[in-house]
C-alpha atoms as a printed R data frame, in Angstrom:
    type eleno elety resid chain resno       x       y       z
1   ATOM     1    CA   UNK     A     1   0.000   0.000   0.000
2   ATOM     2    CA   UNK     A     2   1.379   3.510  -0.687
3   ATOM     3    CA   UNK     A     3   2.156   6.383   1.713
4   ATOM     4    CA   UNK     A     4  -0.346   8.543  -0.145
5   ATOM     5    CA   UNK     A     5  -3.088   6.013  -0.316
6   ATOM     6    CA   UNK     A     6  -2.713   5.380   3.974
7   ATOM     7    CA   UNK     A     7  -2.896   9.127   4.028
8   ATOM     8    CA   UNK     A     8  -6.483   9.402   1.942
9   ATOM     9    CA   UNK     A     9  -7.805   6.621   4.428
10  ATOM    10    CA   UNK     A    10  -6.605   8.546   7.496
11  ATOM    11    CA   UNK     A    11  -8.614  11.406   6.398
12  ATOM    12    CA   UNK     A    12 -11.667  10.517   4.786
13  ATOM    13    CA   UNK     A    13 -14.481   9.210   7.059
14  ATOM    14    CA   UNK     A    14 -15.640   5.147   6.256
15  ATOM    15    CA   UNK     A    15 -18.980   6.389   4.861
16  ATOM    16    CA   UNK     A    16 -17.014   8.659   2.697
17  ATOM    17    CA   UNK     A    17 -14.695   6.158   2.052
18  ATOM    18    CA   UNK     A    18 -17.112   3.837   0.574
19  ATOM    19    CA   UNK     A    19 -19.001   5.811  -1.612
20  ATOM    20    CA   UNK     A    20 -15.544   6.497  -3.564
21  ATOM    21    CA   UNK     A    21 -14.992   2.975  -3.984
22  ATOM    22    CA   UNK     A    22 -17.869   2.626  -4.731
23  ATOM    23    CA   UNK     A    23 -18.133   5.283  -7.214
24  ATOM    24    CA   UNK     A    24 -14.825   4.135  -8.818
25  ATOM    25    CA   UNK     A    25 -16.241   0.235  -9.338
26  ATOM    26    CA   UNK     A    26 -19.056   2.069 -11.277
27  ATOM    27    CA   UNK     A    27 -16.603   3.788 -13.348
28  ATOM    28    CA   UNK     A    28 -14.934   0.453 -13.578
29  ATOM    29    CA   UNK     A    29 -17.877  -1.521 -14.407
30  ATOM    30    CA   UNK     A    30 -19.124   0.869 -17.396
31  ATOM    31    CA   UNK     A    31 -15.490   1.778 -19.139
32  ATOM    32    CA   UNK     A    32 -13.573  -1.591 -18.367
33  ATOM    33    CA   UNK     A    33 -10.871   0.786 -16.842
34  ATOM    34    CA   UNK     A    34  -7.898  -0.416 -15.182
35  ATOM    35    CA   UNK     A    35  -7.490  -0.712 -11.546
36  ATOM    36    CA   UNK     A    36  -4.081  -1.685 -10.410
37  ATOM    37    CA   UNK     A    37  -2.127   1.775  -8.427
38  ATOM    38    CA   UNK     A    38   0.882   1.557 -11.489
39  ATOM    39    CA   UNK     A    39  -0.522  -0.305 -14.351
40  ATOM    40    CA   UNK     A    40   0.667  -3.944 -12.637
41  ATOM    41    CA   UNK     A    41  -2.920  -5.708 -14.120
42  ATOM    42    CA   UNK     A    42  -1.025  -5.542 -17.535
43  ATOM    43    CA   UNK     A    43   1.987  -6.289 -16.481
44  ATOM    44    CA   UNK     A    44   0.347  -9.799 -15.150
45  ATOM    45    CA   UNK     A    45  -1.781 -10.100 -18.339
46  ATOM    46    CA   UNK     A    46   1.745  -9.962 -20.359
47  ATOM    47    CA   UNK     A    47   3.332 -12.759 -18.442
48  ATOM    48    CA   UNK     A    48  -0.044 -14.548 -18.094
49  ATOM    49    CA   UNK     A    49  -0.295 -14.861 -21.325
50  ATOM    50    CA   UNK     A    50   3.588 -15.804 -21.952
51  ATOM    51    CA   UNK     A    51   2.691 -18.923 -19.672
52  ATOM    52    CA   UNK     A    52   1.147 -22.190 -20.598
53  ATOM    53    CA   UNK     A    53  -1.455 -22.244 -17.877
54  ATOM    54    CA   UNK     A    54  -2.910 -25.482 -15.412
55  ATOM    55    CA   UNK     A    55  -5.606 -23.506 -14.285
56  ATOM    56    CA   UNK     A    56  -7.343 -19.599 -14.080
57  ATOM    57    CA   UNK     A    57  -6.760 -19.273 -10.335
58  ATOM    58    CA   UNK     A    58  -5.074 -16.475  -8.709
59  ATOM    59    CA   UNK     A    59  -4.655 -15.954  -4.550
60  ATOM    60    CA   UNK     A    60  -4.648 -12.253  -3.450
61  ATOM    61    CA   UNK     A    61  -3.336 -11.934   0.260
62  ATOM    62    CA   UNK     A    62  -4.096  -8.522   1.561
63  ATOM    63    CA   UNK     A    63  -6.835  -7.829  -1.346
64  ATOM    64    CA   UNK     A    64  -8.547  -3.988  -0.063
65  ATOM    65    CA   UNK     A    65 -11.514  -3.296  -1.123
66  ATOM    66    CA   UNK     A    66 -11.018  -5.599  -4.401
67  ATOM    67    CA   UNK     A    67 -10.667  -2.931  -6.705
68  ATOM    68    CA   UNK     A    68  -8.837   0.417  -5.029
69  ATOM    69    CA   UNK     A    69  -5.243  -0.163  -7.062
70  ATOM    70    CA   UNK     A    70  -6.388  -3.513  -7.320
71  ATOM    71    CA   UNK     A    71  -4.122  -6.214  -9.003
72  ATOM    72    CA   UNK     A    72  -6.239  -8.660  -9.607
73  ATOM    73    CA   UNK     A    73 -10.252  -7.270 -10.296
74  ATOM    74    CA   UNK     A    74  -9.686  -7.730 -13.760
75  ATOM    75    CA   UNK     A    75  -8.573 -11.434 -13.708
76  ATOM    76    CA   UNK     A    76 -11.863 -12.128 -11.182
77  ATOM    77    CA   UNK     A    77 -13.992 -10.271 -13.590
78  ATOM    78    CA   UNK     A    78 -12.755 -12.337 -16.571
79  ATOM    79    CA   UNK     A    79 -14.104 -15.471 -14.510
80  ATOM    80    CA   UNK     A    80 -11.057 -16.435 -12.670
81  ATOM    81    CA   UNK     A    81 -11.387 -18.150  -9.556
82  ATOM    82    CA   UNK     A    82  -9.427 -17.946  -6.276
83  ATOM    83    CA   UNK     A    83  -9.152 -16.699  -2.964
84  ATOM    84    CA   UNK     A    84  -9.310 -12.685  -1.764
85  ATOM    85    CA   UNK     A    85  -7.769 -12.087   1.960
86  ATOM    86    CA   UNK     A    86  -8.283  -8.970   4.102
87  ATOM    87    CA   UNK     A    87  -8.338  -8.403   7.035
88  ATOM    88    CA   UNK     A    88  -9.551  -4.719   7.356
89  ATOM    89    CA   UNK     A    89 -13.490  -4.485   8.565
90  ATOM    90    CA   UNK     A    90 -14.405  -1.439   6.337
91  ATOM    91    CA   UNK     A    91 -12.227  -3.084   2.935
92  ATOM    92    CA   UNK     A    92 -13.867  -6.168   3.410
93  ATOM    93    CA   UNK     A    93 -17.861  -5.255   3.741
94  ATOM    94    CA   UNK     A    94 -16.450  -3.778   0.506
95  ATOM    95    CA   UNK     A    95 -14.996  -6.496  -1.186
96  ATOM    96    CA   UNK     A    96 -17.461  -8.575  -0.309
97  ATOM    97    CA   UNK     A    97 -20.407  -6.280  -1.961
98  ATOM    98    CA   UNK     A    98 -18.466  -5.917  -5.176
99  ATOM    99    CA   UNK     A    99 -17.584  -9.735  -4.635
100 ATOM   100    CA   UNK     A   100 -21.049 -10.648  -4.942
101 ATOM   101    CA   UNK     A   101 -20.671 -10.966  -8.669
102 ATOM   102    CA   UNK     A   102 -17.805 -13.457  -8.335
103 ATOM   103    CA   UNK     A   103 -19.213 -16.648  -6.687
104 ATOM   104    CA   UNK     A   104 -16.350 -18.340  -7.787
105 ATOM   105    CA   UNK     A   105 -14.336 -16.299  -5.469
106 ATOM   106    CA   UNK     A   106 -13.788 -16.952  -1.673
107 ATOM   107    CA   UNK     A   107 -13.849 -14.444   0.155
108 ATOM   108    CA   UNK     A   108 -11.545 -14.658   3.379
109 ATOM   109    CA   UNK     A   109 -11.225 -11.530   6.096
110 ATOM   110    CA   UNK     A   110  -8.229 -12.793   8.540
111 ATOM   111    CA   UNK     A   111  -4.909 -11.685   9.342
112 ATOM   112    CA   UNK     A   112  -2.707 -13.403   7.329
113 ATOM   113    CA   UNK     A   113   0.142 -14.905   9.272
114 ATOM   114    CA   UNK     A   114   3.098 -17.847   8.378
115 ATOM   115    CA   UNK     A   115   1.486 -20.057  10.895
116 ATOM   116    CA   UNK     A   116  -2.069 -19.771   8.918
117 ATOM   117    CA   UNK     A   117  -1.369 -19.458   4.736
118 ATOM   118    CA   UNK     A   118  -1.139 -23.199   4.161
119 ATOM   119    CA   UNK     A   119  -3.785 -23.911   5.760
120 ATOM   120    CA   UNK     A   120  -6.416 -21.489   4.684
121 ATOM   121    CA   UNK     A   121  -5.152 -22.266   1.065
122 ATOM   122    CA   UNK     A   122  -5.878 -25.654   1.478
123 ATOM   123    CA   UNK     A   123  -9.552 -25.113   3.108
124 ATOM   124    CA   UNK     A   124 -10.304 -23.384  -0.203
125 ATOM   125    CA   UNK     A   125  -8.878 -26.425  -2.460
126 ATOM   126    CA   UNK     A   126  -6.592 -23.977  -3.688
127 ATOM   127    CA   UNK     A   127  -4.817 -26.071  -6.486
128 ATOM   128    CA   UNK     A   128  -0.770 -26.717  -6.195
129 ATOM   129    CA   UNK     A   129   0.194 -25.000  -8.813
130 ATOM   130    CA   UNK     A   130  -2.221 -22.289  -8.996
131 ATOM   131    CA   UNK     A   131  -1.387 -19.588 -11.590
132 ATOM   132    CA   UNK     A   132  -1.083 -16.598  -9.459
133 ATOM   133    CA   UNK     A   133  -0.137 -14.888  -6.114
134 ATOM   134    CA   UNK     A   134  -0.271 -11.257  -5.117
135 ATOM   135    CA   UNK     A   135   0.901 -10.524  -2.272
136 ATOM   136    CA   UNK     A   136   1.094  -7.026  -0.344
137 ATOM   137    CA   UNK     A   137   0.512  -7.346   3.584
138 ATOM   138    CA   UNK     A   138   3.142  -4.490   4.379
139 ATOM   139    CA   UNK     A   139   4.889  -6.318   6.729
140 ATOM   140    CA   UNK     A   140   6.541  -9.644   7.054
141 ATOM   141    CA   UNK     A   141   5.707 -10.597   3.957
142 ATOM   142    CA   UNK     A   142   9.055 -12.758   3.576
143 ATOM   143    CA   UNK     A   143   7.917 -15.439   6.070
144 ATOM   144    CA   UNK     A   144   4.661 -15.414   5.113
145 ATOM   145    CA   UNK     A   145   5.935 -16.207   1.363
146 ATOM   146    CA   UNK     A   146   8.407 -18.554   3.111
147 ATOM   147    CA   UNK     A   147   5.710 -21.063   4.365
148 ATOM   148    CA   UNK     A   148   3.504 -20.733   1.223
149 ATOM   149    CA   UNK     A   149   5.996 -22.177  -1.423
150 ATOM   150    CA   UNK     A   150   6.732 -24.631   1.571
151 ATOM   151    CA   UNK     A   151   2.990 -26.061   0.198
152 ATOM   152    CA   UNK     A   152   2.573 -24.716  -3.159
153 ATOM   153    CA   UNK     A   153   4.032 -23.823  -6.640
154 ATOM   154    CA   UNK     A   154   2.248 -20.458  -7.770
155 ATOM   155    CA   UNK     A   155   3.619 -20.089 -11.672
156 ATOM   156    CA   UNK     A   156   3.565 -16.395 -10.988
157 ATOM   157    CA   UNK     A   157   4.286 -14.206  -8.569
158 ATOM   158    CA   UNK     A   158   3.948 -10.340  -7.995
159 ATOM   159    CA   UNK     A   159   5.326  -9.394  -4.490
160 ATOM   160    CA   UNK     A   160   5.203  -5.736  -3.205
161 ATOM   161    CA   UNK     A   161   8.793  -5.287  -2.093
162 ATOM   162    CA   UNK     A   162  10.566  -2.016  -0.042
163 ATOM   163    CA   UNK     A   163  11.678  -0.263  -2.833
164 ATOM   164    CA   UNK     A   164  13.673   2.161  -0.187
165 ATOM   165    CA   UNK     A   165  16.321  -0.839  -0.041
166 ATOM   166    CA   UNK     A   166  18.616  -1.395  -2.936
167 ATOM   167    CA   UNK     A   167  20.672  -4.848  -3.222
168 ATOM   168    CA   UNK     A   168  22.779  -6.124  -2.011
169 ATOM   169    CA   UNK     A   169  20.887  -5.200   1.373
170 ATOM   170    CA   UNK     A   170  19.148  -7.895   2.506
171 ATOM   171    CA   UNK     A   171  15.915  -6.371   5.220
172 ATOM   172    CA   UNK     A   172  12.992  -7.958   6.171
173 ATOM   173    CA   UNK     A   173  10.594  -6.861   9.444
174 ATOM   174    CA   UNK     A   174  10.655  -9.915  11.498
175 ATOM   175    CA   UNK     A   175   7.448 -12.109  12.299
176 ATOM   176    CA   UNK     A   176   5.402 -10.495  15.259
177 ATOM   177    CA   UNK     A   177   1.503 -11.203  14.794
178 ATOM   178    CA   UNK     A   178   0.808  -7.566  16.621
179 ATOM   179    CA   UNK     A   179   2.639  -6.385  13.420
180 ATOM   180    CA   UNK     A   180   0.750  -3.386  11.896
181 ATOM   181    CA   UNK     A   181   1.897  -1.353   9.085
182 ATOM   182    CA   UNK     A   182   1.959   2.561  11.222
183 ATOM   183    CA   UNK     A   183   2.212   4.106   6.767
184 ATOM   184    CA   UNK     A   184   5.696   4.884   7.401
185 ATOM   185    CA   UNK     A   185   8.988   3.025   5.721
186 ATOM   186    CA   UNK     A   186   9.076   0.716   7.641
187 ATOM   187    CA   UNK     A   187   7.838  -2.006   5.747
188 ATOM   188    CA   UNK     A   188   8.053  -5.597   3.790
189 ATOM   189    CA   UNK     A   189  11.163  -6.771   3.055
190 ATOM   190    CA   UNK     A   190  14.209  -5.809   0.572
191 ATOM   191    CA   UNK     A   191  14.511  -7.117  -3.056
192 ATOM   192    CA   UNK     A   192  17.988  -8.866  -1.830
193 ATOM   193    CA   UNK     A   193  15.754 -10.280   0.746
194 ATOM   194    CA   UNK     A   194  12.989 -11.418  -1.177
195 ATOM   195    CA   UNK     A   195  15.520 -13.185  -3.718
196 ATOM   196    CA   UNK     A   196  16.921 -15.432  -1.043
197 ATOM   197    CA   UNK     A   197  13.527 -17.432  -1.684
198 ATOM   198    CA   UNK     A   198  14.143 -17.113  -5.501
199 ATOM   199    CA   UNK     A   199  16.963 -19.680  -4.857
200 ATOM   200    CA   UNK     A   200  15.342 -21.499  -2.135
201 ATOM   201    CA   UNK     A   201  12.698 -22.219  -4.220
202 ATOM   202    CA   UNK     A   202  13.773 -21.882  -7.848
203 ATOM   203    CA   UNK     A   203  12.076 -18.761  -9.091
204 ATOM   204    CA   UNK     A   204  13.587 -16.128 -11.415
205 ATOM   205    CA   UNK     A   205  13.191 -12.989 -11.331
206 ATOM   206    CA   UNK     A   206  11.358 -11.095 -14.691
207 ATOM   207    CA   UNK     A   207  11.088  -7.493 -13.831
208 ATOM   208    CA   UNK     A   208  10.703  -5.473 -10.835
209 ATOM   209    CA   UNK     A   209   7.738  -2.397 -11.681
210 ATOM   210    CA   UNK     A   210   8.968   0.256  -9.003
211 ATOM   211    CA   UNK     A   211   7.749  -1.513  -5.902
212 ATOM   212    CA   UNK     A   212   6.277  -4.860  -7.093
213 ATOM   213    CA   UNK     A   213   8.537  -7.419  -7.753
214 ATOM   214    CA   UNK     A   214   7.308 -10.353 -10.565
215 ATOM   215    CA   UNK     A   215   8.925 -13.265  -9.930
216 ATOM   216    CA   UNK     A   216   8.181 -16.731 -12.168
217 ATOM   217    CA   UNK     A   217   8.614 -20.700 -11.617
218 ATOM   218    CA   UNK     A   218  12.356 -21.734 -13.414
219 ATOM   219    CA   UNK     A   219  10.795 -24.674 -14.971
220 ATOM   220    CA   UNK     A   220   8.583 -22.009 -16.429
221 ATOM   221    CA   UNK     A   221  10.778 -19.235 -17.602
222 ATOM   222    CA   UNK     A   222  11.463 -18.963 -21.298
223 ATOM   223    CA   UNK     A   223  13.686 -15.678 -21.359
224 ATOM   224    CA   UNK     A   224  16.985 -14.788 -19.456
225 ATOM   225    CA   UNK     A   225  16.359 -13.869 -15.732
226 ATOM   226    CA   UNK     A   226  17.216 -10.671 -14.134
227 ATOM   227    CA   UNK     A   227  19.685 -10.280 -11.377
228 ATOM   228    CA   UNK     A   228  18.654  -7.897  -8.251
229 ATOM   229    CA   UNK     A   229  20.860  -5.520  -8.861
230 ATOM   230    CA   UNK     A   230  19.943  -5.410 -12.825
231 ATOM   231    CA   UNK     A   231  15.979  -5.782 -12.294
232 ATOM   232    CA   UNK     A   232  16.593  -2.876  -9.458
233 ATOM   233    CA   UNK     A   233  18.734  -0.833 -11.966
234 ATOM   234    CA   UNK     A   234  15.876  -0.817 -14.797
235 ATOM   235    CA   UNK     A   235  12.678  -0.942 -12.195
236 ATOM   236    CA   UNK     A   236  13.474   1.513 -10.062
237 ATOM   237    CA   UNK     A   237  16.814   3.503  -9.503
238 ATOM   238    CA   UNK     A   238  16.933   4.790 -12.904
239 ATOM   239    CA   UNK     A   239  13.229   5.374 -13.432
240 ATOM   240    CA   UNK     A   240  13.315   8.487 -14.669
241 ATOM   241    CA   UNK     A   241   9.549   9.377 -12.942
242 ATOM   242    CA   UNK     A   242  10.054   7.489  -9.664
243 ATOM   243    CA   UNK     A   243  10.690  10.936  -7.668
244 ATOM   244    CA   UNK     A   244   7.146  11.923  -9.074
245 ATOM   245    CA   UNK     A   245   5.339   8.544  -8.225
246 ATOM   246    CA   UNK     A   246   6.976   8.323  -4.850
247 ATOM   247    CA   UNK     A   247   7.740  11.528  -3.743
248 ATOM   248    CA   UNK     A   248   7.274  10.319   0.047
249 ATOM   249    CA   UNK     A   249  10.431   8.623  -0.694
250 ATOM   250    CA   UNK     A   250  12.994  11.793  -1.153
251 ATOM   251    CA   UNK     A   251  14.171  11.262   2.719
252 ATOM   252    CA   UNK     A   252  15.344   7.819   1.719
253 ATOM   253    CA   UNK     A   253  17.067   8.475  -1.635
254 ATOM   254    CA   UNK     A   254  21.080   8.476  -0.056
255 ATOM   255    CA   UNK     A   255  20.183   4.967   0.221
256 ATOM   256    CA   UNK     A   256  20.954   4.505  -3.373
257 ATOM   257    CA   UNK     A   257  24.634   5.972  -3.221
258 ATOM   258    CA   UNK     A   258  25.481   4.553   0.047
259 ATOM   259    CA   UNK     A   259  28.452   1.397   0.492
260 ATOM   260    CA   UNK     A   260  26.772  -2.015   2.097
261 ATOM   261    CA   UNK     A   261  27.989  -0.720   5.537
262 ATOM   262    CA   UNK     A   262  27.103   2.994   5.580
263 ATOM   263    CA   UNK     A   263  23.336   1.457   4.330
264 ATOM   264    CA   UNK     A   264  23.152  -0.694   6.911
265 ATOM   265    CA   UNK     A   265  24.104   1.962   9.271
266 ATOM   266    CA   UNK     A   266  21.712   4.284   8.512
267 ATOM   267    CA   UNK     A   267  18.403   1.776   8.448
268 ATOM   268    CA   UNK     A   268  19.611   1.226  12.067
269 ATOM   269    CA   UNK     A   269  19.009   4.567  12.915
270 ATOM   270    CA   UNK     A   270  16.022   5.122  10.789
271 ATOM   271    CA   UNK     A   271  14.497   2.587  12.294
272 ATOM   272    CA   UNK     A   272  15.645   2.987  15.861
273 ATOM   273    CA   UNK     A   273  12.063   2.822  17.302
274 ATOM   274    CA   UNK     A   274  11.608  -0.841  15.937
275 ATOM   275    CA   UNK     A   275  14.815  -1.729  17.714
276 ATOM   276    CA   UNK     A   276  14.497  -5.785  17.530
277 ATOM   277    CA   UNK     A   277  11.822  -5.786  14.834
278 ATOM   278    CA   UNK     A   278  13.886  -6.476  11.592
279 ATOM   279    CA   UNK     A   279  17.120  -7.953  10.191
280 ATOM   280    CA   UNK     A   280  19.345  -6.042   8.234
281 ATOM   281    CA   UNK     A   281  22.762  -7.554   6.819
């Protein structure tokens, strides 16, 4: 979730709230407009359609309203089936009204921890090797993520990573189930981070799209595979309208210039108040 999107919901009251979603879904509904925050829904239409597919079912953990900068409306519009998580009382009477339409999808409001994502998968008869995963809880994503390709093979992935945190720094915040995202930077986990499950696992890495990372199966991949440093390179340091999309992010940018060590230094004290709360190496 972005800075400026956490700042709209701090504002506006729920009632308020939901008419505007519910305004936009209307918009969506009559011009077949796109939902996703940076254009990501084509992004996953490209490499869905570069993959041979098993099966039209997509999991999205941490899923809104279903449609605010949604990922994945488009695919449960076109008949896909799956599972939508969120946790969030006022998102979820949400996504369960626009939901309605999509009986196909379940509909899940928990908080999403390592402990639980097996097994609510498999109470859904998720399949295996379901097609795709979106995943944006703002927080320990990493072990969430962990325990999930323990149990399953998604072909594709799109993971929101901290696009603060250039490689080789490898960040994550640390499992705590009180864990809740206060809109600052302190978020998710690095792309250095998120790669050590690329080779536990055997994914590749096809692109990273400013802050969401697409990551596919090996067996899968028919074109050369990025390295973090290259897919960070082309994705996001050298975007040349990344100060204008994230312009919450200008207090972070010596990041980008700093050694491993002087990094590493500095996340320590930018992060001082979660003292204990993440890893950093």
């Amino acid at each position: 979730m972005s800075l400026l999107r956490q700042a709209v919901k701090s504002i506006l009251p729920p009632g308020l709230l939901v008419l505007l979603v519910l305004s936009k879904y209307r918009f969506n509904r009559k011009w077949k407009s796109a939902s996703s925050f940076l254009d990501e829904e084509n992004i996953i239409n490209k490499y869905l359609d570069y993959l041979q597919l098993k099966n039209n079912y997509c999991v999205d953990i941490a899923a809104s309203d279903g449609i605010s900068s949604s990922n994945t409306y488009s695919l449960f519009k076109s008949g896909w089936d799956g599972i939508a998580v969120e946790l969030d009382s006022t998102k979820f009477a949400m996504l369960a009204i626009i939901y309605r339409r999509f009986p196909n999808v379940n509909l899940i409001k928990t908080k999403i921890i390592p402990d639980n994502i097996s097994s609510i998968l498999k109470s859904c008869m998720c399949p295996k090797d379901f097609s795709l995963l979106n995943l944006d809880i703002d927080g320990y994503d990493f072990f969430v993520l962990d325990k999930l390709l323990n149990d399953f093979r998604p072909s594709l992935i799109c993971v929101e990573i901290n696009e603060n945190i250039p490689p080789p720094i490898q960040f994550t915040v640390k499992y705590d189930i009180n864990h809740m995202w206060s809109g600052d930077h302190f978020h998710g986990q690095s792309l250095s981070k998120c790669y050590e499950l690329c080779k536990k696992y055997n994914y590749e890495i096809l692109e990273l799209h400013y802050n969401n990372l697409f990551i596919i199966a090996q067996e899968l991949n028919k074109s050369e595979p990025l390295s973090p440093e290259r897919a960070y390179d082309i994705g996001y340091r050298n975007r040349v309208d990344r100060k204008v999309k994230f312009p919450w992010n200008s207090d972070m940018e010596d990041l980008l210039t700093m050694t491993r060590e002087d990094a590493i230094r500095f996340l320590y004290k930018k992060f001082d108040k979660y003292n204990g709360k993440f890893i950093v190496e």
